[in-house]
C-alpha positions as CSV (number, residue, x, y, z in Angstrom):
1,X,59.7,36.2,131.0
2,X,63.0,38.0,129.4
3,X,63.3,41.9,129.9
4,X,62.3,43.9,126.8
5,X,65.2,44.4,124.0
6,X,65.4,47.4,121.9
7,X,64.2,50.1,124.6
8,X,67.9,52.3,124.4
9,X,67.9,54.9,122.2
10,X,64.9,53.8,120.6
11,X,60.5,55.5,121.3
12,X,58.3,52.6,122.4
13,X,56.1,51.1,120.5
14,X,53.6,50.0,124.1
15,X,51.3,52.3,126.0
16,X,51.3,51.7,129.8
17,X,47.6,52.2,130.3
18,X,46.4,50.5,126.5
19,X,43.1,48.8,126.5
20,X,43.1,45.1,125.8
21,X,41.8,44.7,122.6
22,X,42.4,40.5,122.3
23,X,42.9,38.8,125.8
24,X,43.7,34.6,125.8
25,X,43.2,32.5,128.9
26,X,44.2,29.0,129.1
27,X,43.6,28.4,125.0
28,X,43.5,24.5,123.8
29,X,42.5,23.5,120.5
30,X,42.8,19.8,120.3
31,X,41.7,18.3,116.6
32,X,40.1,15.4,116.0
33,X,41.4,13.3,113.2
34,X,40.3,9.7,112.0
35,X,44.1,8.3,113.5
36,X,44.5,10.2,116.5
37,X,43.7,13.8,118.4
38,X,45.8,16.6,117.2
39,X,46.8,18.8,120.1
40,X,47.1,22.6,117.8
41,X,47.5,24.6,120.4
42,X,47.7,24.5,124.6
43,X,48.0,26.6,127.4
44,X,48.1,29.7,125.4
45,X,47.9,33.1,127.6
46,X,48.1,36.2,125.1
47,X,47.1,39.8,125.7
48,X,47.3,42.3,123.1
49,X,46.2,45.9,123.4
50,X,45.0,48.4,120.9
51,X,47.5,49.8,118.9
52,X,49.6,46.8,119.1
53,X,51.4,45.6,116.1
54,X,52.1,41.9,117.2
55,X,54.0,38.7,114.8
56,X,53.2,35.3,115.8
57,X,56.5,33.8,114.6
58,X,57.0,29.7,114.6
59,X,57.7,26.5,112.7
60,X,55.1,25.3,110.1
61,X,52.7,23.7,112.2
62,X,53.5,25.3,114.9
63,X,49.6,26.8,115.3
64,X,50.3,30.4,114.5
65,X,47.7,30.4,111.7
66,X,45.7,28.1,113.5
67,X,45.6,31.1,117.0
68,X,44.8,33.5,114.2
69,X,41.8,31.5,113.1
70,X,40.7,31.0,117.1
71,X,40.3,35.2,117.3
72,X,38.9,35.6,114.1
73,X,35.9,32.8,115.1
74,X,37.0,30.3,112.2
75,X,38.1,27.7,114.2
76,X,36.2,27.0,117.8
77,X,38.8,26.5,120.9
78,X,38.1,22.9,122.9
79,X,38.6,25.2,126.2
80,X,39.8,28.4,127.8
81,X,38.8,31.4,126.8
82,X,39.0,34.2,124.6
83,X,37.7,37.7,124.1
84,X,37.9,40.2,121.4
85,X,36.8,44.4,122.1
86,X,35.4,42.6,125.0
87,X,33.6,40.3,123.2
88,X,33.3,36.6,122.1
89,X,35.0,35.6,119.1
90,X,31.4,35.3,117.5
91,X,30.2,38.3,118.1
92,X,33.3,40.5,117.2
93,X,32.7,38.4,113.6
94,X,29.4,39.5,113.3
95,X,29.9,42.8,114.2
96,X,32.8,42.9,111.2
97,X,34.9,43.9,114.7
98,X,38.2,42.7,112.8
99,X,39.3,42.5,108.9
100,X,41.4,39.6,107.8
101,X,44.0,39.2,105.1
102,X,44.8,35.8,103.8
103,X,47.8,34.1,102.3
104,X,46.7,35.1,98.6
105,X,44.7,37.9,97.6
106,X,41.4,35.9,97.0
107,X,40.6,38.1,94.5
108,X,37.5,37.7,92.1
109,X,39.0,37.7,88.7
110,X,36.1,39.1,87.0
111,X,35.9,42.0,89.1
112,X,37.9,44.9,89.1
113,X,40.1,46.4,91.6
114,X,37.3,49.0,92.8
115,X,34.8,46.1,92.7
116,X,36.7,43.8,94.8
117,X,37.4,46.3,97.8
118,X,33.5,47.1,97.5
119,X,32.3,43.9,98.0
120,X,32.2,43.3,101.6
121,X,30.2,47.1,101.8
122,X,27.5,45.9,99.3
123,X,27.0,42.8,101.0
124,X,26.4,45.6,104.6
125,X,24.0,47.4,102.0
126,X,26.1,50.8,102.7
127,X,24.4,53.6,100.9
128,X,26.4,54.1,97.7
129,X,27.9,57.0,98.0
130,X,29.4,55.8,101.4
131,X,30.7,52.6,99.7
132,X,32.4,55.2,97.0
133,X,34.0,57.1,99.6
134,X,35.4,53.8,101.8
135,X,36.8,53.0,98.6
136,X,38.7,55.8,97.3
137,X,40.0,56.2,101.0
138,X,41.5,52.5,101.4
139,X,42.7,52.4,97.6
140,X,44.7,55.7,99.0
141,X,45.7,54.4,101.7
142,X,47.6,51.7,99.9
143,X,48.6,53.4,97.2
144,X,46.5,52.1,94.4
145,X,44.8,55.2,93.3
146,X,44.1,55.2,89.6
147,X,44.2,51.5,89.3
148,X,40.4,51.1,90.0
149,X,39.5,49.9,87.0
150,X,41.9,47.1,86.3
151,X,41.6,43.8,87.0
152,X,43.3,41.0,89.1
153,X,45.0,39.5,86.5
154,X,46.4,43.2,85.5
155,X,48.3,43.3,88.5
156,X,51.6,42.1,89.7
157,X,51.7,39.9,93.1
158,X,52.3,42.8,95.8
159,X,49.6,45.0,94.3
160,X,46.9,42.2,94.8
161,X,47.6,41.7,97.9
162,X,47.5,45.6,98.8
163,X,43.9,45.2,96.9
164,X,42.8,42.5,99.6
165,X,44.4,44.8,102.8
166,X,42.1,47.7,101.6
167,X,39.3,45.2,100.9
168,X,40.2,44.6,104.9
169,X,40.2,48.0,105.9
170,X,37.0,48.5,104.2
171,X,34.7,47.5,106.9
172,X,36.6,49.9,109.3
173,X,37.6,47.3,111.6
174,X,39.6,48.3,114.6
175,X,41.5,44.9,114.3
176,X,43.7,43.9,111.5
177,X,44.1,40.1,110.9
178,X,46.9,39.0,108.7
179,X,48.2,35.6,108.2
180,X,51.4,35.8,106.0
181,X,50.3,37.9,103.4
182,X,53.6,38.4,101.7
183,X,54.6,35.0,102.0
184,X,54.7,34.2,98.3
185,X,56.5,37.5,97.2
186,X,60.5,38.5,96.6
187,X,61.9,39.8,99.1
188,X,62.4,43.4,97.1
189,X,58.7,43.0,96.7
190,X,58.3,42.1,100.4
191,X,60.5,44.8,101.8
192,X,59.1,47.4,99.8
193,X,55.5,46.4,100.9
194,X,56.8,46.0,105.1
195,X,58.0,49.2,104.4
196,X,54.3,50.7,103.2
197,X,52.7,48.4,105.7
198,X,54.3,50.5,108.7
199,X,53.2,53.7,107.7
200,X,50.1,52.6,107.0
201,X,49.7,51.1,110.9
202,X,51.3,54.2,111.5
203,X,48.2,56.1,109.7
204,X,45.4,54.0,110.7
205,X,46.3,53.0,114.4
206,X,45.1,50.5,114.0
207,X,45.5,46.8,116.2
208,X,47.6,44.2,114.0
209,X,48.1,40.7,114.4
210,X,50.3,39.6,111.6
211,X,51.6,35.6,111.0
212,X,54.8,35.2,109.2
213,X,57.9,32.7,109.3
214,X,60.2,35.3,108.6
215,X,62.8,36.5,111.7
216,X,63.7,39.7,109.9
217,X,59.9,40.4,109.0
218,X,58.8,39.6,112.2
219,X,61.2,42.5,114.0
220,X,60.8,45.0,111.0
221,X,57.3,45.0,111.9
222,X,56.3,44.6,115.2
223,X,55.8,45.8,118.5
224,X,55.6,42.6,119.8
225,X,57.0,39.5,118.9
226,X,55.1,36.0,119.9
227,X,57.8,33.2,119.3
228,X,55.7,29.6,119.5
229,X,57.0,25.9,119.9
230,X,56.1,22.9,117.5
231,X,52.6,21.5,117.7
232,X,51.7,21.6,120.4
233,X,52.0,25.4,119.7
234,X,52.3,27.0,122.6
235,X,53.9,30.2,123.4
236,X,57.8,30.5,124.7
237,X,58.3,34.0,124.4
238,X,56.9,37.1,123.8
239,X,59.6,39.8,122.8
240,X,58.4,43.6,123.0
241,X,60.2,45.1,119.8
242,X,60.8,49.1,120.9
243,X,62.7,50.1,117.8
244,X,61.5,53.3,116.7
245,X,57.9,53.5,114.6
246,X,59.8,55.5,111.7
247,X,62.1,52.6,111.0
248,X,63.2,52.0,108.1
249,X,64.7,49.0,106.0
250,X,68.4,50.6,107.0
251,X,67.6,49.5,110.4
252,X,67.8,45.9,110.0
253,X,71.9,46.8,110.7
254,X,71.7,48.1,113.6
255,X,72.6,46.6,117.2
256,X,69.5,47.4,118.3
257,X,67.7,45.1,114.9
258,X,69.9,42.2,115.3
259,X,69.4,41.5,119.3
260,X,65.9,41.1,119.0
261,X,66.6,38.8,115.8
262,X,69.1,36.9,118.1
263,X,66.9,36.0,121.0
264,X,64.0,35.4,118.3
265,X,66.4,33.2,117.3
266,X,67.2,31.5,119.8
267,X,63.5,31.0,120.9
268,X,62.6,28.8,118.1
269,X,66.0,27.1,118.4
270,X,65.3,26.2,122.0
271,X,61.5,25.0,121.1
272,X,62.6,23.4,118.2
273,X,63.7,19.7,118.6
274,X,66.4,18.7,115.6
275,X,66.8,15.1,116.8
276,X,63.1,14.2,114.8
């Protein structure tokens, strides 16, 4: 393993004595498929402690998504063995232990903003006024206040999708599960909302495991950096990121910045076969 880059002149990101909050032993996820197995994922070893804001960065099909689904119990792993608070994949689902943001907003068009971010609170039967008050705290948080009664189709891209992170953060979940949410926006759309996403990580505290396929986005973001291979996905380096937690988008200039995009870099070029 590489020596962290980014610790000069910059606060880190890790705590020494951090609890594990996701811990991966010896993952393998082979599909099966009516021509031949698919081998998604193998070997993976992957600890990540609370308070962690880590990007799995790879190809497409590389199995980033595909780990992501393994932790939030949506796909089931052939062997190893993983954990979540100290608990099976299973049981961190069923105790709502994580919230998870998808690719598109998955918002129900006949509800309104409010409505949306309520749902998964009536569904836990939370007394009313508690499902008020979750509510008006995660519309806050991603600055949506006053847009509670509009609807989905009201809404430009980047505001649904900060509709379906405070949906997320409803349940109060210690563990933040997003796979390339801004994907599909600009990039002035997608800068402006890494930007929002920091401070609210920086807010909340909360544990982040974000998907993207986007080198700048991945060491904007992060404390930690997981760079995977091609299918098999396996991991080929993990990069702690210690720029410091106020960054902002100026940062991206700095010598600091671009290292950590370099070896990024150069981690998916050496995984990466062109000769296909």
């Amino acid at each position: 393993m590489h020596l962290p880059l980014g610790s000069e002149g910059g606060t880190s990101l890790m705590t020494e004595n951090a609890k594990p909050v996701i811990e991966i032993e010896k993952l393998n996820l082979i599909f099966e498929t009516p021509d031949a197995p698919v081998h998604a994922l193998s070997d993976v070893d992957l600890t990540i402690n609370a308070g962690d804001f880590v990007s799995f960065i790879g190809p497409s099909g590389c199995g980033k998504t595909t780990l992501m689904r393994t932790i939030a119990d949506l796909e089931t792993p052939t062997s190893g063995h993983i954990s979540v608070n100290g608990m099976s994949p299973a049981e961190a689902r069923e105790k709502r232990a994580y919230g998870y943001v998808f690719q598109a907003p998955a918002l129900y068009p006949w509800r309104t903003v409010e409505k949306n971010v309520v749902l998964p609170l009536e569904i836990m039967k939370l007394p009313k006024a508690e499902q008020k008050a979750r509510v008006k705290k995660n519309l806050a948080l991603v600055n949506l206040e006053g847009f509670e009664k509009k609807f989905p189709w009201q809404l430009s891209g980047g505001m649904q999708q900060r509709v379906s992170i405070a949906r997320a953060l409803s349940v109060e979940p210690d563990l933040l599960l997003m796979d390339e949410p801004f994907g599909a926006l600009d990039e002035i759309t997608r800068d402006h909302l890494n930007e929002q996403l920091l401070r609210l990580w920086d807010q909340t505290k909360k544990t982040v495991v974000f998907v993207t396929h986007s080198i700048p986005e991945s060491v904007f973001l992060s404390s930690k950096i997981v760079v995977m291979s091609p299918r098999p996905g396996k991991i080929i380096d993990i990069i702690d990121c210690n720029l410091p937690r106020d960054r902002t988008l100026d940062i991206r200039e700095s010598p600091e910045f671009l290292a950590i995009a370099h070896r990024v870099r150069e981690g998916l070029r050496a995984g990466h076969s062109y000769d296909d």
